[in-house]
N, C-alpha and C positions, 0 to 999 in steps of 0.2 A: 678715643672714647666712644662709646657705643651711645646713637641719640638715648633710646629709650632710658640707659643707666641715667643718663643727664636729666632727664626730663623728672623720673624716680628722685634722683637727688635735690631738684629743684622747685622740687613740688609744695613743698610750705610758704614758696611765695606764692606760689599760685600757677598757671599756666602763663609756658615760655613756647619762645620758637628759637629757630635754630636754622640758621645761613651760612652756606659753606663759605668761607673766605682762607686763602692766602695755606690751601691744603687741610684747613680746618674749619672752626665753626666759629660765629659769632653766637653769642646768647641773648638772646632778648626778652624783655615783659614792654609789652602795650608798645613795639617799637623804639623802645629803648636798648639801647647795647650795655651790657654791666660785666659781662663777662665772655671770653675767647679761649678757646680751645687750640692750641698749636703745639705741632708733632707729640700730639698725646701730652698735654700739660693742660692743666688747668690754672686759668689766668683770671682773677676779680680783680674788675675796676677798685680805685683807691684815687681819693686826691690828698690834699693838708691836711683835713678833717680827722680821717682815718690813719693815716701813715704809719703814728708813733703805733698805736694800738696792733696793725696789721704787722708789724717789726717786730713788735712782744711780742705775738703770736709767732714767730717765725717767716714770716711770709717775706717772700724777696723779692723787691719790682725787678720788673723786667727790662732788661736793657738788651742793644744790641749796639754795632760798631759802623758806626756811617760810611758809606762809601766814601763821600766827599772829604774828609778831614781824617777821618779814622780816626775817630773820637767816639766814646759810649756814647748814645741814645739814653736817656729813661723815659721812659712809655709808662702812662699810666694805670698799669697795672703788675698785680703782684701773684706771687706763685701761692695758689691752693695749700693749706699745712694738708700734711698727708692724714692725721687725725678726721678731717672735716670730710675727707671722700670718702670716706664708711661710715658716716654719722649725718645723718641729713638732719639733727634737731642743729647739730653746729654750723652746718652749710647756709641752716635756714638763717641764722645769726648774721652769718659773712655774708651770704643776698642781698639781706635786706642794708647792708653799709656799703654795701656795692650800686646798688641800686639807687638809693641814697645820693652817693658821690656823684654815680652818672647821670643821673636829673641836675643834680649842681652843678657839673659842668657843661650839662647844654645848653643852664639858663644864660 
């Protein structure tokens, strides 16, 4: 995903920055991370708060399979509805409970 598109997209919370990690980006406001960019996916933080809500909407955390046991992973974060990445009044919605969760979980 293209910075400048993300930055467009992200812009109803205000100004973000954007840290390449792990082949893509992490997303940040004021040094908070809320959301990651990986192989072209868009990924918003989520914790309990959010979960049920982010699952109605479709959105599906992300997991991966441990080396160690070979077992899923959930990672705290969940895939972008495809809706929300051509609509930035609903991205600004998903930000800001992203944003949200990821202040909760660094307190």
């Amino acid at each position: 995903m293209d910075q400048d598109y993300l930055r467009d997209l992200f812009a109803g919370i205000g100004p973000i920055s954007l840290r390449r990690m792990f082949g893509g980006y992490g997303i940040y406001q004021d040094g908070t991370i809320f959301a990651v960019v990986l192989r072209d996916q868009l990924l918003l933080k989520g914790d309990a708060e959010v979960a049920d809500e982010y699952e109605a909407a479709g959105m599906v955390r992300w997991q991966y399979v441990g080396k160690r046991h070979g077992k899923p992973v959930a990672m705290p974060y969940w895939t972008a509805p495809e809706s929300a990445l051509d609509d930035p009044d609903e991205m600004t919605d998903l930000a800001r409970k992203a944003l949200s969760a990821a202040r909760r979980s660094a307190s």
